[in-house]
C-alpha positions in Angstrom: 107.7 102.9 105.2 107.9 101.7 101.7 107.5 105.4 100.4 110.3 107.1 101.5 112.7 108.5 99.3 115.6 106.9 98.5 114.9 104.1 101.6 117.5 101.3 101.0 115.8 98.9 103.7 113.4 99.1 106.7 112.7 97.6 109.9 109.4 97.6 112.4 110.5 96.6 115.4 108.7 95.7 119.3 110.2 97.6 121.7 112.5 95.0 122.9 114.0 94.3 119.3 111.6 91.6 118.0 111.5 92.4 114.3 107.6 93.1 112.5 108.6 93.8 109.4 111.4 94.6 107.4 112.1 95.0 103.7 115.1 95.8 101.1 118.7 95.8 102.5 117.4 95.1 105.9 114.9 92.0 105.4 115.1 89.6 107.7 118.4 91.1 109.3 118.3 90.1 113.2 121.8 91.6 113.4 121.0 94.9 112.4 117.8 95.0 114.7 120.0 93.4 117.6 122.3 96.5 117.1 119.9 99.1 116.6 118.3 97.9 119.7 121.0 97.6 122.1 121.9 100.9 121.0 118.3 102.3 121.5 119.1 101.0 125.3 122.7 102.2 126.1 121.0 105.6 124.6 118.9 105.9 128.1 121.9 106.9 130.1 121.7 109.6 128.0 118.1 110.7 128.4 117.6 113.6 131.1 114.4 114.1 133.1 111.3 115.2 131.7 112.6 114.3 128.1 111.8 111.5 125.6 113.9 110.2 122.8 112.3 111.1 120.1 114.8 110.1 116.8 119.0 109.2 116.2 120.8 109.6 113.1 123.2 106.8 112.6 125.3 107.9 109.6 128.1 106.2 107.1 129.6 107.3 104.0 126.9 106.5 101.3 123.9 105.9 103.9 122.5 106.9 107.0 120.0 104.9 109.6 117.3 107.2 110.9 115.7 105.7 113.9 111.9 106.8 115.0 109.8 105.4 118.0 106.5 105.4 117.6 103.6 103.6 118.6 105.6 101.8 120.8 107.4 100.6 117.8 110.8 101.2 116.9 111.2 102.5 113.3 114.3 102.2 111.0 114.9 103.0 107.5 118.1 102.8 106.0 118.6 106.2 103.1 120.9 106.6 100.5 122.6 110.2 100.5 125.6 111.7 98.7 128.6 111.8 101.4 129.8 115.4 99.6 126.9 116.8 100.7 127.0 116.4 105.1 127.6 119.7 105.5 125.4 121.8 108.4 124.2 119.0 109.6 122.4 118.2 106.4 121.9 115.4 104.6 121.2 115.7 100.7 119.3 113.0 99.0 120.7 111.1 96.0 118.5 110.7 93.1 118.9 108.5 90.0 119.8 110.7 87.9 122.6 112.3 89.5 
């Protein structure tokens, strides 16, 4: 998870919210995971027969949370993007040298 572009931070996760690994702005950071988790819960109210949750976007100003399951593991990077750019849905990454 290492590789992605412009990745502030990571978590692996179990299921229940127990954290595997994590890495840049969220290493070690129970609080986030906690949150992410609960809200990976309340979310299955949501879900309608015969459909899996498959990703969530959890975006801010200067950042966004992009939340996978997989594996039975629960995924999280935390990206950088340019907040004049969220326009049609999309989210432009920020490079360095902009």
């Amino acid at each position: 998870m290492e590789r992605i572009p412009e990745q502030m931070g990571y978590l692996i996760m179990t299921m229940d919210g127990a954290v595997i690994s994590s890495g840049g702005d969220l290493e070690n950071n129970e609080k986030i995971a906690d949150i992410i988790s609960k809200t990976i819960s309340t979310s299955k109210s949501l879900y309608v027969p015969d459909e899996q949750f498959q990703n969530m976007s959890i975006l801010f100003q200067h950042y966004h949370y992009s939340v996978c399951v997989s594996n039975k593991k629960i995924h999280v990077s935390k990206i950088r993007h340019d907040p004049n750019a969220l326009e049609n849905d999309e989210v432009r990454m920020v490079t360095e040298g902009s």
